[in-house]
C-alpha positions as CSV (number, residue, x, y, z in Angstrom):
1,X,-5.4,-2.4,58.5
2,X,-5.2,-6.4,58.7
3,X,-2.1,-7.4,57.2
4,X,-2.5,-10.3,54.2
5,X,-1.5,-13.8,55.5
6,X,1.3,-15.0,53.8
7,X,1.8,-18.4,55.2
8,X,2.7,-21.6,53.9
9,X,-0.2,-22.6,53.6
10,X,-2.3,-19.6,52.5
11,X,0.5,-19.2,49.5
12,X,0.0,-23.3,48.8
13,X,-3.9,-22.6,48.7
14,X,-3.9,-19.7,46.3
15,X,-1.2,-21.3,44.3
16,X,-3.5,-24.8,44.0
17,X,-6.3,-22.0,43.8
18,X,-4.3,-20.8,40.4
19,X,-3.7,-24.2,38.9
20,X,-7.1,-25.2,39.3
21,X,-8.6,-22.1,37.8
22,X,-6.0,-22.7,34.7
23,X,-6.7,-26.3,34.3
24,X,-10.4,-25.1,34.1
25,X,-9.1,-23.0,31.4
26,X,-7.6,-25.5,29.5
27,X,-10.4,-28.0,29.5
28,X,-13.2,-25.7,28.3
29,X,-10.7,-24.3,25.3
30,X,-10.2,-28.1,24.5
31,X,-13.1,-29.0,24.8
32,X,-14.2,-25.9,22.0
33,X,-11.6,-27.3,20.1
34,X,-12.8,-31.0,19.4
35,X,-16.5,-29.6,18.3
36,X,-15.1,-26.5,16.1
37,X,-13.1,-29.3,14.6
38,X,-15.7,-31.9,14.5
39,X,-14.0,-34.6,16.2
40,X,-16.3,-37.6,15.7
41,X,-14.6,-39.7,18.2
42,X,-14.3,-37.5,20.7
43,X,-18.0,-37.8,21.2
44,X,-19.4,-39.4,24.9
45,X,-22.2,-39.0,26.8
46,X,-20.1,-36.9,29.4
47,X,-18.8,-34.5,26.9
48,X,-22.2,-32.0,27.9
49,X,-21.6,-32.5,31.5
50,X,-18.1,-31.4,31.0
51,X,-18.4,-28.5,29.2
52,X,-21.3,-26.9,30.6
53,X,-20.0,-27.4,34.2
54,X,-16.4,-26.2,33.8
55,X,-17.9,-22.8,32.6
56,X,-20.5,-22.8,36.1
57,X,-17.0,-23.8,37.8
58,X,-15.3,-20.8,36.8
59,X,-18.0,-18.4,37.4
60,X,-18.1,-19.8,40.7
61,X,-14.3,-19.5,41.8
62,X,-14.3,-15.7,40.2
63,X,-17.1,-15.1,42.5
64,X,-15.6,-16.5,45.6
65,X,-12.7,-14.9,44.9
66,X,-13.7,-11.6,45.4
67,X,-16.2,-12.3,47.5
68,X,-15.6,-14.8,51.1
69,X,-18.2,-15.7,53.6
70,X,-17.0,-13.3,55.9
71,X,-18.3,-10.6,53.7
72,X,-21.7,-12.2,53.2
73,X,-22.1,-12.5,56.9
74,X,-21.5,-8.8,57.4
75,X,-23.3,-7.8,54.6
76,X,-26.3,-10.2,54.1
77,X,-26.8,-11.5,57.4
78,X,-25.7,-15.2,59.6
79,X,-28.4,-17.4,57.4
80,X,-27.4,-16.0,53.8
81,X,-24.0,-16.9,55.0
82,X,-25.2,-20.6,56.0
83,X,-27.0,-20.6,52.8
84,X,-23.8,-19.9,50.8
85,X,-21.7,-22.6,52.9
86,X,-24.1,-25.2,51.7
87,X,-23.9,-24.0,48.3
88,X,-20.3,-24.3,48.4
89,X,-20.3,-27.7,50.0
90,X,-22.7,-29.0,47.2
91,X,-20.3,-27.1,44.8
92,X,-17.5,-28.9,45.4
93,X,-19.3,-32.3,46.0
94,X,-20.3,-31.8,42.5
95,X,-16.7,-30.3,41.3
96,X,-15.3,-33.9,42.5
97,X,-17.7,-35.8,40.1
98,X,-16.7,-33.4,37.3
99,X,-13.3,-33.8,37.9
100,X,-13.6,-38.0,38.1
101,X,-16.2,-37.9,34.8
102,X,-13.3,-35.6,32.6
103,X,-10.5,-38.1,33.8
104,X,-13.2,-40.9,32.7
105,X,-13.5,-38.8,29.6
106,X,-9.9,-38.5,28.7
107,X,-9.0,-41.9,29.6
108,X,-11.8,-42.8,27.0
109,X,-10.1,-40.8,24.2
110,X,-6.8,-42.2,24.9
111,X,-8.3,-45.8,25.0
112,X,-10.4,-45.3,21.8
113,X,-7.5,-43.9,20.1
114,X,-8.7,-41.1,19.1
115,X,-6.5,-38.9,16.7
116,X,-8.4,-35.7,16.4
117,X,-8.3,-35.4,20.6
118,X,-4.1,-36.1,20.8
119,X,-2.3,-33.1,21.9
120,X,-0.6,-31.4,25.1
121,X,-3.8,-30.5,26.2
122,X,-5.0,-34.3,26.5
123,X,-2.1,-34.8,28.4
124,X,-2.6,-32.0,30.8
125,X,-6.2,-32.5,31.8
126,X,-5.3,-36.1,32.0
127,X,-2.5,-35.1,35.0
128,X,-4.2,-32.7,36.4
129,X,-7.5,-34.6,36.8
130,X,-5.3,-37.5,38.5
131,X,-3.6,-34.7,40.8
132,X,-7.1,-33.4,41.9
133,X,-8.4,-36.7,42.6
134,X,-5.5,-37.8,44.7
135,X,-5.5,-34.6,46.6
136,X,-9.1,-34.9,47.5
137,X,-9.1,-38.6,48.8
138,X,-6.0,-37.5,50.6
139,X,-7.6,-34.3,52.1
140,X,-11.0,-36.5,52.7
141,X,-9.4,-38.9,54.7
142,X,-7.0,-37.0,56.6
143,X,-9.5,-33.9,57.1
144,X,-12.6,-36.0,57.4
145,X,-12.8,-39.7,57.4
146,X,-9.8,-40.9,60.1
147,X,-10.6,-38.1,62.6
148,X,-13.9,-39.0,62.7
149,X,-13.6,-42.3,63.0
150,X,-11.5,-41.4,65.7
151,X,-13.9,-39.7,67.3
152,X,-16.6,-41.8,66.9
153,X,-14.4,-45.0,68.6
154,X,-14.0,-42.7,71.7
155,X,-17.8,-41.9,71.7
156,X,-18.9,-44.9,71.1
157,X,-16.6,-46.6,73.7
158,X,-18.0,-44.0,76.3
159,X,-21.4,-44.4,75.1
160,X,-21.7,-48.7,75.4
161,X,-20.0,-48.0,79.1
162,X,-22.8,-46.0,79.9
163,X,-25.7,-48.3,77.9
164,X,-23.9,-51.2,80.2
165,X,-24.6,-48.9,83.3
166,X,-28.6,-48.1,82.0
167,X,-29.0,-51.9,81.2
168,X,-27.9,-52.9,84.5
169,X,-30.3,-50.3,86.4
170,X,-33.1,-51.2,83.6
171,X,-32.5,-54.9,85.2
172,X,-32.3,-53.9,89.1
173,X,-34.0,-51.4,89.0
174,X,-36.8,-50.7,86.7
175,X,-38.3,-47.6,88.5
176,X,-35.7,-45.7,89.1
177,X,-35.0,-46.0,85.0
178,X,-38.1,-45.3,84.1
179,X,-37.9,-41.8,86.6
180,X,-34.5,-41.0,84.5
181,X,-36.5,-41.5,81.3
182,X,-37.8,-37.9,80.6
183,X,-34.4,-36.8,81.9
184,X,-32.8,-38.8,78.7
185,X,-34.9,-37.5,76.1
186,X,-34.4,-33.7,78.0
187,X,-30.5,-34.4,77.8
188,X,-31.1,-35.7,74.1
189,X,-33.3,-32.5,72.9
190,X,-30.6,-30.3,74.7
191,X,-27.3,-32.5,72.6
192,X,-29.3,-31.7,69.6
193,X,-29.6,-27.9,70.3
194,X,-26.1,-27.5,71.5
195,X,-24.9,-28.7,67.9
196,X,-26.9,-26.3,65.9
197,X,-25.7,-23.9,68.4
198,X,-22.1,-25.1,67.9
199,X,-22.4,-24.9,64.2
200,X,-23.8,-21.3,63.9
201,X,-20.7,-20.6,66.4
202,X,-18.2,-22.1,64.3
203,X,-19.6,-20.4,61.3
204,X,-19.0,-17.0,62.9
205,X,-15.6,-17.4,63.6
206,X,-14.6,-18.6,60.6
207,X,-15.9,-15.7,59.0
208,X,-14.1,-13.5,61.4
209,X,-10.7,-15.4,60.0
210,X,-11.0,-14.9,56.8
């Protein structure tokens, strides 16, 4: 029987997992609050948004909390499981806009001084929203943005070496570049397929991780 991983940073997920799942809480049962009170000011075009995606939010983290993409792979099959990794992606695409457009909200309340909306809860949402949004630039740019950027200096470094080299021979000679021609695109159709390859690979042993 696999034993549970209880690393640092499987504990630091499932404890961020928690806090999100509870400030999810705490958003829809204020938001429930201001219309069973009829708060007149707390009324904004984002208010809908809000409340209907919080409750879509917390559906969604109960379901992939019992259920991973390892056990849709083995269950459903290796595109179902692609299917559901694009749905999550999209998910939390989305979950960031919510998360921006309730800080936007609360900041609104606060700046409109609005007196039926004060309370512990305001102030919560109001932190928490800030937390999330700093955790996911941070986790962008670290995770995402500077390693490939990275990446794509090295690439692009070897890439204008070699453009230099096919220039040149383009120049000097023209037949033997236009021989190498269907030799490019063959190399280009084959980069191509190696990443979809890659990308079904990596999707498998993920799976197998979790």
């Amino acid at each position: 029987m696999k034993q549970p991983d209880l690393s640092i940073s499987y504990i630091g997920g499932l404890i961020l997992n928690i806090l999100i799942f509870i400030l999810l809480i705490v958003i829809l049962v204020y938001i429930y609050k201001l219309e069973s009170i009829g708060c007149e000011c707390a009324s904004h075009s984002n208010k809908d948004f809000i409340k209907s995606y919080t409750i879509i939010s917390l559906a969604f983290l109960i379901f992939s909390s019992f259920i991973s993409i390892a056990d849709i792979y083995e269950n459903f099959g290796e595109i179902i499981a692609i299917l559901f990794s694009i749905i999550t992606i999209i998910f939390y695409l989305i979950f960031v806009v919510y998360i921006y457009l309730t800080f936007e909200y609360v900041r609104y309340l606060i700046n409109e001084k609005c007196k039926c909306s004060d309370g512990i809860s305001r102030d919560i949402i109001m932190i928490g929203t800030m937390i999330e949004l700093s955790l996911f630039m941070i986790a962008l740019f670290t995770g995402i943005i500077i390693p490939v950027l990275i990446e794509s200096i090295s690439s692009l470094a070897n890439k204008v070496i070699t453009f230099k080299d096919d220039v040149k021979e383009g120049i000097y000679d023209p037949i033997k570049s236009i021989k190498k021609t269907p030799k490019r695109l063959t190399n280009s159709a084959k980069n191509i397929g190696k990443f979809f390859k890659k990308s079904v690979k990596d999707l498998k042993k993920l799976s197998k991780k979790k």
